[in-house]
C-alpha positions as CSV (number, residue, x, y, z in Angstrom):
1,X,144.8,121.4,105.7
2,X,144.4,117.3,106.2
3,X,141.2,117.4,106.1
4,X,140.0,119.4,103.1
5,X,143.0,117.3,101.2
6,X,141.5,114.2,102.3
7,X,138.3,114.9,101.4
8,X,139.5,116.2,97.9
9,X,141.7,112.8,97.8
10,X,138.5,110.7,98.7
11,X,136.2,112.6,95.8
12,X,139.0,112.5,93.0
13,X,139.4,108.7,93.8
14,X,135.7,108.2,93.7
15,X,135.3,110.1,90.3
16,X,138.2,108.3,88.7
17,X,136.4,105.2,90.1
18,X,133.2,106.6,87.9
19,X,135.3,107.6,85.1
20,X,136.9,104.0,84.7
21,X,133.9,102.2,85.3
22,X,131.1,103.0,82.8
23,X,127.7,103.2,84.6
24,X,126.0,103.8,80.7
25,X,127.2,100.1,80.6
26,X,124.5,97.6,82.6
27,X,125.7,95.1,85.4
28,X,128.6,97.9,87.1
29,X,126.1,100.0,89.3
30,X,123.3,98.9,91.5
31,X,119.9,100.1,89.8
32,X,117.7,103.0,91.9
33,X,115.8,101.1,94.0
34,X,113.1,103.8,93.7
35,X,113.4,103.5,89.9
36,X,113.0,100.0,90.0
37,X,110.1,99.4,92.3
38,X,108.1,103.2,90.9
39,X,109.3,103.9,87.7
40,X,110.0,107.1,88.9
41,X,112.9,109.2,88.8
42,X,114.7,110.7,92.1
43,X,116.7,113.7,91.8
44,X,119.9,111.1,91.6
45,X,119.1,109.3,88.8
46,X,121.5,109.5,86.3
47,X,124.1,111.4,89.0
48,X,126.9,108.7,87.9
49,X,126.5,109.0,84.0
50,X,126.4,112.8,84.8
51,X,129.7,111.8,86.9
52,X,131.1,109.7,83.7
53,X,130.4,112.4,81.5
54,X,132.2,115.2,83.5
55,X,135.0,113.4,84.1
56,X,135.7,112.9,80.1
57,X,135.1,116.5,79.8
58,X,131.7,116.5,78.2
59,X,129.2,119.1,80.0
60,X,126.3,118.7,77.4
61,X,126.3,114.9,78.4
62,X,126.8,115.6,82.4
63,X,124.0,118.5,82.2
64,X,121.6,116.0,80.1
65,X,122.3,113.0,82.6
66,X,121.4,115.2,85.7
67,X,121.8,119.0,85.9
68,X,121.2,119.6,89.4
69,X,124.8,116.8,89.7
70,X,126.5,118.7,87.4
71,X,125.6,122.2,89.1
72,X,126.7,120.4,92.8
73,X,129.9,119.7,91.2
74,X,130.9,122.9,90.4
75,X,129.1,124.3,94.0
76,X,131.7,121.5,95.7
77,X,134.4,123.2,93.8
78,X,133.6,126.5,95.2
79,X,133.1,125.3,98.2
80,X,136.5,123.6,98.6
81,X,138.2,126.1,97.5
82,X,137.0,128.3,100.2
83,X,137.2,125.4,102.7
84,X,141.2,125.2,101.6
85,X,141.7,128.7,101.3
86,X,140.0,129.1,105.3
87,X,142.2,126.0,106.2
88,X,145.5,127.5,105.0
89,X,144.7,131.0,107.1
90,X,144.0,128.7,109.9
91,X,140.4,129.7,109.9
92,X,137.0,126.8,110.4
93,X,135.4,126.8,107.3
94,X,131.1,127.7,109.0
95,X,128.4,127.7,106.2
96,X,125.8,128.2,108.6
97,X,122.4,128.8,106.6
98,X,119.0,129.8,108.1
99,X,116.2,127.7,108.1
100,X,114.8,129.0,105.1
101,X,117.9,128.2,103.0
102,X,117.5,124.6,103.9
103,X,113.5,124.7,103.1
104,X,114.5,125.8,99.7
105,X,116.7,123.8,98.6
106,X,114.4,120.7,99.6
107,X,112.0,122.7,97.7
108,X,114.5,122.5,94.7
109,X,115.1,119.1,95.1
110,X,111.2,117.7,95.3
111,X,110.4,120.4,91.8
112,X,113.1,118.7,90.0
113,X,112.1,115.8,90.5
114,X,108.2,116.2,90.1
115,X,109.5,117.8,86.7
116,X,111.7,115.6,85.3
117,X,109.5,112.6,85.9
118,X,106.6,114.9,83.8
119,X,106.1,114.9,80.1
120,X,107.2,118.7,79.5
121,X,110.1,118.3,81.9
122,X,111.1,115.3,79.8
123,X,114.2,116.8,78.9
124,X,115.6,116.6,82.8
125,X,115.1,113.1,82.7
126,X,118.1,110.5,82.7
């Protein structure tokens, strides 16, 4: 049980970190060093406004600042519960996914962000 409870306890203190802090407001955060130098945006750029946002309760905000952030947070969620749930029946918590699982989801990761940094997928953008 320590360890899903830590890792809970290390999450919640980042987030409150990221809800006290305002990253909407300039000189807190470090800037995307591949924003800065391309222009372009990577699939974390806007992850801590989308952070902010969820933490004062305003989806429509976290979705708009990064939606595949605001999906991972609720997948964590799941995840953790199942990780406690496994913990507390004194069972390992094993996601073991094949290959193809782990193709896809870089496959996710490199359309959303060829799309959000394209004119129609404006609306992905940070």
């Amino acid at each position: 049980m320590a360890t899903p409870l830590g890792i809970l306890a290390t999450v919640t203190a980042a987030f409150a970190y990221v809800g006290t802090v305002d990253p909407n407001e300039p000189g807190h955060y470090p800037v995307c060093p591949l924003l800065k130098i391309t222009g372009t945006f990577c699939p974390g750029c806007g992850g801590l406004r989308s952070a902010h946002a969820f933490i004062h309760g305003d989806l429509g905000a976290a979705f708009s600042a990064n939606a595949l952030a605001t999906t991972g947070y609720f997948l964590f969620a799941a995840v953790w519960v199942l990780w406690l749930v496994r913990a507390w029946r004194g069972q390992p918590l094993r996601i073991v996914l094949a290959p193809v699982w782990w193709w896809s989801i870089g496959a996710l990761l490199l359309i959303f962000t060829v799309v959000r940094n394209l004119p129609f997928g404006s609306a992905l953008a940070p």
